[in-house]
C-alpha positions as CSV (number, residue, x, y, z in Angstrom):
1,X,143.1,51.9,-67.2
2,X,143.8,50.7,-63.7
3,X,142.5,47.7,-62.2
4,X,139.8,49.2,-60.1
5,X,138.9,51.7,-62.4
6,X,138.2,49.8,-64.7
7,X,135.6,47.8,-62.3
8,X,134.3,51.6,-61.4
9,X,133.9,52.0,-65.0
10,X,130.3,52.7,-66.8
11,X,131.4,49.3,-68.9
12,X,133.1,47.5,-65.4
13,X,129.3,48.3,-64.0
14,X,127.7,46.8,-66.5
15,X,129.7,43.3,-66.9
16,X,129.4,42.7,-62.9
17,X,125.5,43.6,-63.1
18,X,125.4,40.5,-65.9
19,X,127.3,38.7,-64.6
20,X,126.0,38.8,-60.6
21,X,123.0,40.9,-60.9
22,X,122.2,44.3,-60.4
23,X,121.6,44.1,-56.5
24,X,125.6,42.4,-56.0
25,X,127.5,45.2,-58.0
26,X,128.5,47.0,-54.3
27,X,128.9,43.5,-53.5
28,X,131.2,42.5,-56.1
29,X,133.2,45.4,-56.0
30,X,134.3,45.1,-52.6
31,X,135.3,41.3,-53.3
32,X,137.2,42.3,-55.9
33,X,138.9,45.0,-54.5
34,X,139.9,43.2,-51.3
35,X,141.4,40.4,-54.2
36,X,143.5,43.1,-55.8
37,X,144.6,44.6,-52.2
38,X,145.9,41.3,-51.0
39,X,147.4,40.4,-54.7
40,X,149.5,43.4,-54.1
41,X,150.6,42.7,-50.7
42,X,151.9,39.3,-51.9
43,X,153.5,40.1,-55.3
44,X,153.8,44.1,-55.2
45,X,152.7,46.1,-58.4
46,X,152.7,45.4,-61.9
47,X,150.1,45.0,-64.7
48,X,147.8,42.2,-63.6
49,X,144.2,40.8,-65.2
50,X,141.1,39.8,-63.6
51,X,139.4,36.2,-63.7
52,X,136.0,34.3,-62.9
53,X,134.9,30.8,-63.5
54,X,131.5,30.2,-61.9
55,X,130.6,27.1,-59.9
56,X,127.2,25.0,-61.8
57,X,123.7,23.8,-61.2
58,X,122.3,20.9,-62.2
59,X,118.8,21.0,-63.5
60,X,118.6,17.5,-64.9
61,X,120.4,14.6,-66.1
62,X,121.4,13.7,-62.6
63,X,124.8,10.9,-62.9
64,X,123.9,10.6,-67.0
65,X,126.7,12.3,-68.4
66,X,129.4,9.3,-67.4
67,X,127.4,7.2,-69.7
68,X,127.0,9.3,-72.7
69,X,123.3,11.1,-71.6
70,X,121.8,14.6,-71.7
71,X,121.7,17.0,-69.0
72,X,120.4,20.4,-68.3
73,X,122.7,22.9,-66.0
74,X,123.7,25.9,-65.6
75,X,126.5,28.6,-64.6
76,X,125.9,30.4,-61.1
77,X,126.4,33.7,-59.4
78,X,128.8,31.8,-56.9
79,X,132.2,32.1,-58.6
80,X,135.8,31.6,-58.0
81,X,137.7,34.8,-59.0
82,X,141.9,35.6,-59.2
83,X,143.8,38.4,-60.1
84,X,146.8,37.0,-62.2
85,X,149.8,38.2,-63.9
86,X,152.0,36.8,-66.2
87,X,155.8,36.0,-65.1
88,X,158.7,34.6,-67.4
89,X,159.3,31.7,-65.1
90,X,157.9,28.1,-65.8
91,X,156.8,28.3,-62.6
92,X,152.9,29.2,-61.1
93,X,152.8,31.0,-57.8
94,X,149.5,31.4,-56.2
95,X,147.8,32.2,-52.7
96,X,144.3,30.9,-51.8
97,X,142.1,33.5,-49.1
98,X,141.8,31.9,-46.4
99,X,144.9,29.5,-47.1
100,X,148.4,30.0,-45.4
101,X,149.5,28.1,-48.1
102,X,152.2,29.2,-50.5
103,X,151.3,27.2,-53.9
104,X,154.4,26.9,-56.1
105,X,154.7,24.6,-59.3
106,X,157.6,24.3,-61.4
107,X,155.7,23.2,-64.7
108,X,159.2,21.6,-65.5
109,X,157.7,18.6,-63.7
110,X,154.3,17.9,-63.6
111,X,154.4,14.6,-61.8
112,X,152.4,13.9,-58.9
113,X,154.6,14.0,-55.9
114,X,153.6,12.1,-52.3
115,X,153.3,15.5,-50.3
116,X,150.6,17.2,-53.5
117,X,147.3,18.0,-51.4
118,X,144.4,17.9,-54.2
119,X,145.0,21.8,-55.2
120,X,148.2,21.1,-56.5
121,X,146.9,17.7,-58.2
122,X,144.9,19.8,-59.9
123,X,147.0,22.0,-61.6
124,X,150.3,19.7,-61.8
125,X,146.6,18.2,-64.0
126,X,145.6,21.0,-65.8
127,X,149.2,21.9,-67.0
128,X,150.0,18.5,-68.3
129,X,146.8,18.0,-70.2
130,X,146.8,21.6,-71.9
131,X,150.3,20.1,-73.3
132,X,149.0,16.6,-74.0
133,X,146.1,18.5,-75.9
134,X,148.6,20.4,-77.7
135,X,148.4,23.9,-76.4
136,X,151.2,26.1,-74.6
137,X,151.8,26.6,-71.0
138,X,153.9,29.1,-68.4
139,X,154.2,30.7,-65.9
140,X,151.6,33.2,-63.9
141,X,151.3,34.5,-60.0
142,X,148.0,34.6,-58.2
143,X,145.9,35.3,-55.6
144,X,142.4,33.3,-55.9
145,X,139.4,33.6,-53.7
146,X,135.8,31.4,-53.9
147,X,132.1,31.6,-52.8
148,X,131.6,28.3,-54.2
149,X,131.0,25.9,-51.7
150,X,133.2,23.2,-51.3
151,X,132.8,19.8,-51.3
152,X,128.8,20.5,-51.5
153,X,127.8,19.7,-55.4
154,X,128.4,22.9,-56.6
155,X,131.5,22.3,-58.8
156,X,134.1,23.7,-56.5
157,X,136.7,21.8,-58.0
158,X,135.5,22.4,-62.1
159,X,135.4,26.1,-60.8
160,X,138.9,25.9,-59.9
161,X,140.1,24.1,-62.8
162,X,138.4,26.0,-65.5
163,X,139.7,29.3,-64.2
164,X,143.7,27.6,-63.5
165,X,142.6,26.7,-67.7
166,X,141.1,30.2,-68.5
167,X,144.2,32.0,-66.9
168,X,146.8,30.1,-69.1
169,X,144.8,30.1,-72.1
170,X,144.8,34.1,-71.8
171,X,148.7,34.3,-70.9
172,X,149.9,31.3,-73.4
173,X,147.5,30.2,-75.7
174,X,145.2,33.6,-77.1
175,X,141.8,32.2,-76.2
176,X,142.2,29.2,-78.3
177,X,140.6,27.0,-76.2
178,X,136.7,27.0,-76.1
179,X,134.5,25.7,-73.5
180,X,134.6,21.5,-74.7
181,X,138.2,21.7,-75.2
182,X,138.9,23.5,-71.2
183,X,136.4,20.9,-70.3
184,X,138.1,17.7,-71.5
185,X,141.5,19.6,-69.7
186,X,139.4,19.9,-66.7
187,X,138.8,15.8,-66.8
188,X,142.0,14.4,-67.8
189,X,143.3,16.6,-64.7
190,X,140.6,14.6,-62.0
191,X,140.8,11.3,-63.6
192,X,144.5,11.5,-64.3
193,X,145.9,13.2,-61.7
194,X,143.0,12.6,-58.7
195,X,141.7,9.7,-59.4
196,X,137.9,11.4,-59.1
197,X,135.7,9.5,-62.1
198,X,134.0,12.4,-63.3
199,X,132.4,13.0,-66.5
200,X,132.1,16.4,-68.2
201,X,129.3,18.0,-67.1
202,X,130.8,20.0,-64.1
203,X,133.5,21.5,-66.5
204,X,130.9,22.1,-69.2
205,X,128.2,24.1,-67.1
206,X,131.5,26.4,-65.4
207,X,133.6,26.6,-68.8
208,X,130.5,27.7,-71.4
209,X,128.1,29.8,-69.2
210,X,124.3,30.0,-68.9
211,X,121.1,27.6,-69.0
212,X,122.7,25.1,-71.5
213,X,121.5,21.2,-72.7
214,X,124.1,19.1,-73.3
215,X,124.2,15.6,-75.5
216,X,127.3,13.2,-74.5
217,X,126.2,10.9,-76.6
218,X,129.7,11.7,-78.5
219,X,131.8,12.7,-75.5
220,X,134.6,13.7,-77.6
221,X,132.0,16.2,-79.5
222,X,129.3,16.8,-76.7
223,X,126.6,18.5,-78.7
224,X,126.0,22.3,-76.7
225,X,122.4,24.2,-77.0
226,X,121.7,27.3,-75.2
227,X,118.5,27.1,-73.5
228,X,116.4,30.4,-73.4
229,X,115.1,30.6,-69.8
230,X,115.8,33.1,-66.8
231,X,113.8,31.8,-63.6
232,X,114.3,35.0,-61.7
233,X,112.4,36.9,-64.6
234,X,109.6,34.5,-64.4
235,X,109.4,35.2,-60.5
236,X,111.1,31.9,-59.5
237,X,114.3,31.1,-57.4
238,X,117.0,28.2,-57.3
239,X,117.7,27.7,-53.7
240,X,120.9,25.8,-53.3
241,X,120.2,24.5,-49.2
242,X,123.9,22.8,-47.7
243,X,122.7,19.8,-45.8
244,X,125.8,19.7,-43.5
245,X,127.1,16.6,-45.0
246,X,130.4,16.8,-46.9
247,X,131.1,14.5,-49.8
248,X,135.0,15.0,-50.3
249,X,135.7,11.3,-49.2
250,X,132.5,9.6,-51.3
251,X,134.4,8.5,-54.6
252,X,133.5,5.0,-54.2
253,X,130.0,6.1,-53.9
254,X,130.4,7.9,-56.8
255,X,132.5,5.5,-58.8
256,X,130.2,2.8,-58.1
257,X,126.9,4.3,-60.3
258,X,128.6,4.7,-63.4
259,X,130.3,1.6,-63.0
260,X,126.8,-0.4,-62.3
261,X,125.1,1.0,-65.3
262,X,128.6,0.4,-67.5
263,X,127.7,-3.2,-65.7
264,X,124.6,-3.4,-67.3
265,X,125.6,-2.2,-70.5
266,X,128.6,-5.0,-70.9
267,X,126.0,-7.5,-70.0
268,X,124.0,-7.1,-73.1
269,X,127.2,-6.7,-75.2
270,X,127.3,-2.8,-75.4
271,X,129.6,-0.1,-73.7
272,X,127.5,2.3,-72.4
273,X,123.8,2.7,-71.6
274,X,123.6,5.3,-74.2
275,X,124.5,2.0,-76.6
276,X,120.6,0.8,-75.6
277,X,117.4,0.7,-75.6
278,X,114.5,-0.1,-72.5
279,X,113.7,-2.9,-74.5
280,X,117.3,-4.4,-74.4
281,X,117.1,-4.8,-70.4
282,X,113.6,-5.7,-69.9
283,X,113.7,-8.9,-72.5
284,X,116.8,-9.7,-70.6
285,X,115.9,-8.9,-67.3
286,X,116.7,-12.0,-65.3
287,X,119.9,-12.6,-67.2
288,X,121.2,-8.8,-66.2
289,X,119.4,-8.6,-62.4
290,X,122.3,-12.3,-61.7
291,X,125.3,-10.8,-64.3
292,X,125.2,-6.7,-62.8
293,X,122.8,-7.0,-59.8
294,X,119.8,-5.5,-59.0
295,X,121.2,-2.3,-57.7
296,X,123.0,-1.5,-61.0
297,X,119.4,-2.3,-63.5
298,X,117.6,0.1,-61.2
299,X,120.4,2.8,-61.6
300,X,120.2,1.6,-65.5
301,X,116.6,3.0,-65.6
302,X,117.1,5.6,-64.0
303,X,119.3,6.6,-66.8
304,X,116.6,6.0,-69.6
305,X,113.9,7.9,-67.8
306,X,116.2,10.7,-66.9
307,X,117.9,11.2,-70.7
308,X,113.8,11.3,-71.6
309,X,113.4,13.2,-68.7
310,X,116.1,16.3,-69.7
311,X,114.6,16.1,-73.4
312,X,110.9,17.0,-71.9
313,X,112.5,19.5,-69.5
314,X,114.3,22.1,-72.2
315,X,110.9,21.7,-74.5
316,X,108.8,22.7,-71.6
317,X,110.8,25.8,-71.0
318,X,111.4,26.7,-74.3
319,X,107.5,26.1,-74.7
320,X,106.9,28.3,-71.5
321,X,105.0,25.4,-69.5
322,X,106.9,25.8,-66.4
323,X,104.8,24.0,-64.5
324,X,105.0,21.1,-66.4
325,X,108.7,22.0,-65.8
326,X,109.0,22.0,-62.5
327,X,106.7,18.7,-62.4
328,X,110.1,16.6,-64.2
329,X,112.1,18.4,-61.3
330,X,110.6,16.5,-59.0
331,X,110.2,13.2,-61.3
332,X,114.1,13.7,-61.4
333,X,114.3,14.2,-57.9
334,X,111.8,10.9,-56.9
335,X,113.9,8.8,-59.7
336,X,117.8,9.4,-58.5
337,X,116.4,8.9,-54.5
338,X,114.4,5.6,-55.2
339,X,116.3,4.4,-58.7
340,X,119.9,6.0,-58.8
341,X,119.7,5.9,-54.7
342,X,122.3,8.7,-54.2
343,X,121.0,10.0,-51.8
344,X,122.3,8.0,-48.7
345,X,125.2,6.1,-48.6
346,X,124.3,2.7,-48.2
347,X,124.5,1.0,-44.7
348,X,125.2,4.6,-43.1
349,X,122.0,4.7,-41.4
350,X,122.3,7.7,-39.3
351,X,123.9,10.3,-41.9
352,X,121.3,11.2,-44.3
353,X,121.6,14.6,-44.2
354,X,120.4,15.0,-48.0
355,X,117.4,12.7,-46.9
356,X,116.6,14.6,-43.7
357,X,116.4,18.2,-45.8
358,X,114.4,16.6,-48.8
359,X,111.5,15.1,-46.7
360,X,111.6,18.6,-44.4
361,X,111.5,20.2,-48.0
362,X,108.6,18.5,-49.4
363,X,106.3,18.7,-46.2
364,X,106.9,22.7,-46.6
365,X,106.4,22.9,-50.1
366,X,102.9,21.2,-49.7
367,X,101.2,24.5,-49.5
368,X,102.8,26.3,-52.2
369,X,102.1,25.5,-55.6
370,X,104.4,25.1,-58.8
371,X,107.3,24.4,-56.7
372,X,110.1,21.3,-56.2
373,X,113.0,20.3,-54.5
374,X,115.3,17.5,-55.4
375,X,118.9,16.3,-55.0
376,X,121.8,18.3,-56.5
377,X,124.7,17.0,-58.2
378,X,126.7,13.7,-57.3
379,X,124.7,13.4,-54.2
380,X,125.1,11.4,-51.1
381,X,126.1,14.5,-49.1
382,X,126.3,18.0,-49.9
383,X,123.5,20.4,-50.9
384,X,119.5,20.1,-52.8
385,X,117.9,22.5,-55.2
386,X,114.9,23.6,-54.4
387,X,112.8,25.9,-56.8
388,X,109.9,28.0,-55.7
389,X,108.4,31.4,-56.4
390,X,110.2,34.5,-55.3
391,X,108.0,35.4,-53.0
392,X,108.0,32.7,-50.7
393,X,112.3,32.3,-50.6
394,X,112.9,35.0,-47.5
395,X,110.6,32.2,-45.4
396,X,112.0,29.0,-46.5
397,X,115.5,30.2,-46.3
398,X,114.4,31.0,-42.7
399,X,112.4,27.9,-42.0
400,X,115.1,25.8,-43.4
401,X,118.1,27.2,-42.1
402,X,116.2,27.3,-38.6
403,X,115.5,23.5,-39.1
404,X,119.2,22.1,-40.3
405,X,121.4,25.2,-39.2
406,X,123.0,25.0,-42.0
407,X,123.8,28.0,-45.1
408,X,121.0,28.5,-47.6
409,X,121.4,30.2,-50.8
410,X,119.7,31.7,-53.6
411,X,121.5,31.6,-56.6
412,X,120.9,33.1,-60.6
413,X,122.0,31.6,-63.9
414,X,125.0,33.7,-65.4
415,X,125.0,34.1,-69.0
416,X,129.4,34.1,-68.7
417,X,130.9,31.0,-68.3
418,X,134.7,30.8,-67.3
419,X,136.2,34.1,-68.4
420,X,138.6,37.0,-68.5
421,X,137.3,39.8,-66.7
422,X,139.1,42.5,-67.7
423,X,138.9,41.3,-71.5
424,X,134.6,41.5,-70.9
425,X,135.0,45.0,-69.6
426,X,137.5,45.7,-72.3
427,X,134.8,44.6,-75.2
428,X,132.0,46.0,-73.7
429,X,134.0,49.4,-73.8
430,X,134.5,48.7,-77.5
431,X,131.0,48.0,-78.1
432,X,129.6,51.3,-76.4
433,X,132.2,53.0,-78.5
434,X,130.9,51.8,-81.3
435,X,127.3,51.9,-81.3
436,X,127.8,55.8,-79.4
């Protein structure tokens, strides 16, 4: 079946509704469409498949996962999406919308060269660390479009990489990757190839799909549970606001937290702050505040109270106290702007756009009950969650926007992580058979 056919299929129907919502399919459709259109006026015809990888949403476990702690994220509606084809080349070919720029990579060399902007990094990344992992690689043309907002704390970047990984799994490898092992391809690519520090949460919430709770406590065996919850169901929203701030230029900012708690941890003789207890700091206090500073114990305790923190969160919602929920949202949110302190660069005292749209966020929220706000992802700069019933979004996405002038948006969970479209439509078609 053709590509858009497919898409207008009862089955293609069906696997955008789940995987944007019932309200985007017209939505979708165009999107990919237009994809398809503009893959054809770069490469011409020939059999071609469809990918997504979404972007992520952290619920909990804010700057945890670097030192072996839990979180609590999820996939989003906001996805990066290609139409790809296989070539027999060693060589990937791909166009960006909105890009001039002509991507080529000869996978015969995947060394960085001078003139690599961070997109190639990336996949020069991804290439070499399928093959340092052991898995296959070639070649594959492209043309890639995102609604993930860059640069922002949504996972742009773990977007990007998990579909480059889900597209050359498909072509080279049969789907023998799962989520932990695109993941760990995801990292070596950033912390190999440019030089961010991350740890594997962003890959992990874009690569699996859905509300999920993860334990790093083994990072090379990150323990994975679904978590049972849709917010939109339950008449509540995640409201991802953009604050206007950009972090793209904030790794030292971001390098600096895990390396202050690692601080802490060496001090006391461990790796980690997984490797301890509460205890272990405060009858050593003094000894750690003069060895690590006081900056890095606070960020320390903010790691024990959040990795208690996510533990409470996933039992509330799989205990349906969503109030009780939404009441460690804003703990979390309270502990990484006082404790972790990434909310504002330090000594940049007239950027704090996270700060400015938190403390207009809180004043609003006042008069509406069961609701919270906090700061989202690696902070500094980019974008807060807020979470509030359905009812009252339409007028804080207006009140907001008004106030900062800046895009507001209201994102779902998706239960499809980083995926082959046209191999979703082509099971659900296999199902219906079946069960008709």
């Amino acid at each position: 079946m053709k590509d858009m056919e497919l898409l207008n299929s009862r089955e293609g129907q069906r696997v955008l509704a789940r995987m944007y919502g019932q309200q985007q399919i017209s939505e979708q459709m165009t999107r990919y469409e237009s994809l398809i259109q503009a893959y054809r006026e770069h490469f011409g015809v020939g059999d071609i498949e469809l990918f997504s990888a979404p972007g992520r949403c952290e619920i909990g476990g804010n700057h945890t996962d670097h030192n072996h702690g839990k979180v609590l994220a999820g996939s989003i509606t906001l996805d990066t999406i290609a139409v790809a084809s296989k070539v027999e080349e060693s060589v990937i070919t791909f166009f960006s919308e909105g890009y001039k720029t002509k991507y080529v990579i000869d996978l015969t060399d995947l060394s960085p060269k001078p003139e690599d902007d961070s997109t190639m990094l990336l996949v020069r990344g991804i290439a070499a660390g399928l093959l340092e992992f052991g898995y296959r690689i070639g070649g594959f043309q492209a043309y890639i479009s995102s609604n993930v907002f860059s640069a922002s704390g949504l996972s742009s970047s773990a977007s990007f990489e998990m579909l480059i990984c889900t597209i050359l799994n498909h072509f080279y490898n049969e789907g023998a990757l799962d989520a932990v092992a695109k993941s760990k391809i995801g990292q070596y690519a950033e912390n190999g190839y440019w030089n961010k520090p991350s740890g594997l949460l962003d890959q992990m919430a874009c690569a699996y799909g859905g509300l999920i709770s993860i334990d790093f406590e083994n990072p090379k065996e990150p323990i994975i549970n679904p978590v049972h919850w849709d917010f939109e169901q339950n008449g509540y929203s995640l409201v991802i606001v953009n604050t206007g701030g950009n972090h793209a230029d904030l790794t030292d900012d971001y390098a600096a937290v895990p390396n202050e708690m690692r601080a802490v941890a060496q001090s006391l003789g461990a790796t980690v702050c997984r490797d301890l207890l509460p205890e272990d700091l405060y009858a050593n206090l003094k000894m750690v505040r003069e060895k690590a500073g006081d900056r890095a114990v606070l960020r320390a305790l903010h790691f024990f109270e959040e990795n208690r923190r996510v533990d409470e969160q996933v039992k509330s919602l799989e205990e349906g106290r969503f109030t009780d929920f939404l009441r460690l949202i804003t703990e979390s949110g309270n502990s990484s702007w006082k404790w972790l302190q990434n909310v504002y660069r330090s000594g940049v005292a007239r950027e704090q756009d996270v700060s400015v749209a938190l403390a207009l966020t809180e004043m609003y929220l006042k008069s509406i009950d069961n609701s919270a706000c906090r700061v989202h992802g690696g902070g500094f700069a980019g974008v807060i969650l807020t979470i509030l019933p359905n009812d009252h979004v339409d007028d804080y996405k207006e009140w907001i926007s008004g106030m900062l002038g800046t895009p507001v948006l209201v994102v779902n969970v998706r239960e499809d992580g980083a995926v082959n479209v046209s191999d979703l439509i082509n099971v659900e078609r296999t199902h219906c058979e079946f069960t008709s």
